[in-house]
N, C-alpha and C positions, 0 to 999 in steps of 0.2 A: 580717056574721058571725052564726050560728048559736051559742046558748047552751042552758043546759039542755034541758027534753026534749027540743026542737027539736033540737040538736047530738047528741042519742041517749045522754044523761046523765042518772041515774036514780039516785036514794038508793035503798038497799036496806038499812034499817034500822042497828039500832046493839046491840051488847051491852056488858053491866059485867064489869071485872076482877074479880078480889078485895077491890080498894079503893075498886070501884066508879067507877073510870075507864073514859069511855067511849071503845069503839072502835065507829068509823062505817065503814060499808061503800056501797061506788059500784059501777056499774054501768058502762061505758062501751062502746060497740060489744059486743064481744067481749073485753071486758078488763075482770076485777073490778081491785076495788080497797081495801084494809085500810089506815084511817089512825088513828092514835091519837098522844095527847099524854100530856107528862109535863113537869108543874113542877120544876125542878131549882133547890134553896135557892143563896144564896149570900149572903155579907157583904154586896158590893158589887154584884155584878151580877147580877139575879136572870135567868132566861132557861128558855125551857121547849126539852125537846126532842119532835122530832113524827117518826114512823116511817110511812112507806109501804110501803106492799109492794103491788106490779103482779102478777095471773098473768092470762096472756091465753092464749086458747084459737085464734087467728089471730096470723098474722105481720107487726105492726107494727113499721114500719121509722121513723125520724126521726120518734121525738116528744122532747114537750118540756112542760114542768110549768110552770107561768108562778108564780115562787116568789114575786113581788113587785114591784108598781109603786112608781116614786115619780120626784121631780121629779131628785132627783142618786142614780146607783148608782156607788158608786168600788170596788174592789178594798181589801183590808185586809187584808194576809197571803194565807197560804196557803188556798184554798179559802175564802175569808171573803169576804165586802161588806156596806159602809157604806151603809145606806137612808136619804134624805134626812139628815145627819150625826145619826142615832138610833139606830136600829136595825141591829147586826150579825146577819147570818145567815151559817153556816159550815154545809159540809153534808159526809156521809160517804156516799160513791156506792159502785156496784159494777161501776165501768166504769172506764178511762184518758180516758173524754170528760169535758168539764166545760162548768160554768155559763157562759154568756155574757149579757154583755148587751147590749139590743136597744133603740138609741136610735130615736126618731121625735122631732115637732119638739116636741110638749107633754110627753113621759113619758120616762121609762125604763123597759124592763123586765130585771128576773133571770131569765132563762129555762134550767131546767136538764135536761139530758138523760135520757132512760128507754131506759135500753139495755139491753131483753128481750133474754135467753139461755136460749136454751131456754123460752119463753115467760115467764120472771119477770125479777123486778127490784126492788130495794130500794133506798129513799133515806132517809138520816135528815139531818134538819133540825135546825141549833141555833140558834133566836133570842133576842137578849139584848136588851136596852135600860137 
């Protein structure tokens, strides 16, 4: 398997918000890519959420964003999973397809869907711990 530049994947720099949050920008084939974070408090569970945004200039059919490995992925409600019993990640898509996960014999993976319409796509990410 092909990775970075070799797989046609290329950072294309980063800008600050207002509060000086960065957002990082990718390159990928023919598909940019906007990802940016954001710490969100909380008493007990502190957990950040992270904003994708796809627009592709070509028509990409079955892809898939590899949200997370680990030794156990279980299901935890709606839209939600358990990453080795630590980490929850719940996600807000803009499709009816959803995350699956992708056993082999050492890993798991969370693999979740990018379903360009009309060449875009947004996914937000919430991970807690």
């Amino acid at each position: 398997d092909k990775s970075g530049k070799e797989a046609d994947y290329g950072f294309k720099g980063y800008w600050l918000d207002s509060q000086r949050r960065p957002k990082f920008m990718y390159r990928f084939l023919a598909m940019d890519v906007e990802d940016y974070w954001m710490a969100i408090p909380g008493e007990l569970d502190a957990s950040f959420r992270r904003f994708l945004q796809f627009d592709s200039k070509a028509h990409y059919t079955n892809l898939w964003m590899r949200a997370a490995t680990g030794t156990t992925i279980e299901e935890h409600g709606a839209d939600a999973f358990l990453i080795d019993k630590r980490v929850i990640m719940s996600f807000e898509l803009d499709t009816d397809k959803r995350p699956v996960i992708q056993i082999s014999p050492n890993q798991q993976a969370l693999l979740v869907p990018i379903d360009l319409q009309h060449g875009k796509a947004s996914i937000t990410q919430e991970i807690k711990w």
